[in-house]
N, C-alpha and C positions, 0 to 999 in steps of 0.2 A: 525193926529189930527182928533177927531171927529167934526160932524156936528151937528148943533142942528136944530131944523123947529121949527115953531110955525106957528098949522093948526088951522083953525075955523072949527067948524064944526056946527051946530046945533044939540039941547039935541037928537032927533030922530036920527040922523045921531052919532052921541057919541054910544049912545046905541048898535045899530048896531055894531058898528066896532067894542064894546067891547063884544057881543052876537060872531061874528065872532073869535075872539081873544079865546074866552070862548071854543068854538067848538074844534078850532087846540088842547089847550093844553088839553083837555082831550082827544083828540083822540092818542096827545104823552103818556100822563100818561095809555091811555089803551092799547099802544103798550110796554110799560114798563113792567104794569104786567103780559103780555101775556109771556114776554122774560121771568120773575118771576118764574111764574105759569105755564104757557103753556093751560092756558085756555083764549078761546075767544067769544063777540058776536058771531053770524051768520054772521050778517052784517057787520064785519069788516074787514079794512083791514090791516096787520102789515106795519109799514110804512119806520123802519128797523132791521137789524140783532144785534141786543144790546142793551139791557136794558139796562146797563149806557149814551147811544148816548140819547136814550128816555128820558128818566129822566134828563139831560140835557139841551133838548129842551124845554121838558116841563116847567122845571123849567124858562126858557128863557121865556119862554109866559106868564108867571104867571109875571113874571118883567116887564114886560111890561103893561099888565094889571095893577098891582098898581101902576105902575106909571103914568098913564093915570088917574086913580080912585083918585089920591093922587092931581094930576093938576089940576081935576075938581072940587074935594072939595074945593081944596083953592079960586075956582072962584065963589063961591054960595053965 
């Protein structure tokens, strides 16, 4: 069975975590197209060996994200 939370946080503190959240899944989505493409930043680092793991995760953070965006809106 899952668990559910309900966190406060303050809008600055919201932000943040969703800036955070933001960071991870593009760093999945640029380990995606690198597995794609085989091109990368300088700066980067592939994070695993399979574009479909990538895009997976990615997609997992993007979920997360609207559903944090989607909880907030409903509190405005």
């Amino acid at each position: 069975m899952r668990e559910f939370y309900s966190i406060r946080l303050s809008g600055h503190d919201l932000g943040q975590l969703l800036d955070g959240l933001e960071v991870r899944a593009e760093t999945w989505e640029k380990t995606a197209a690198y597995h794609r493409t085989g091109e990368s930043p300088a700066d980067f680092i592939i994070e695993c060996g399979d574009a479909k793991e990538a895009e997976r995760i990615a997609s997992h953070y993007r979920s997360i994200i609207a559903k944090i965006r989607e909880q907030r809106e409903t509190q405005l």
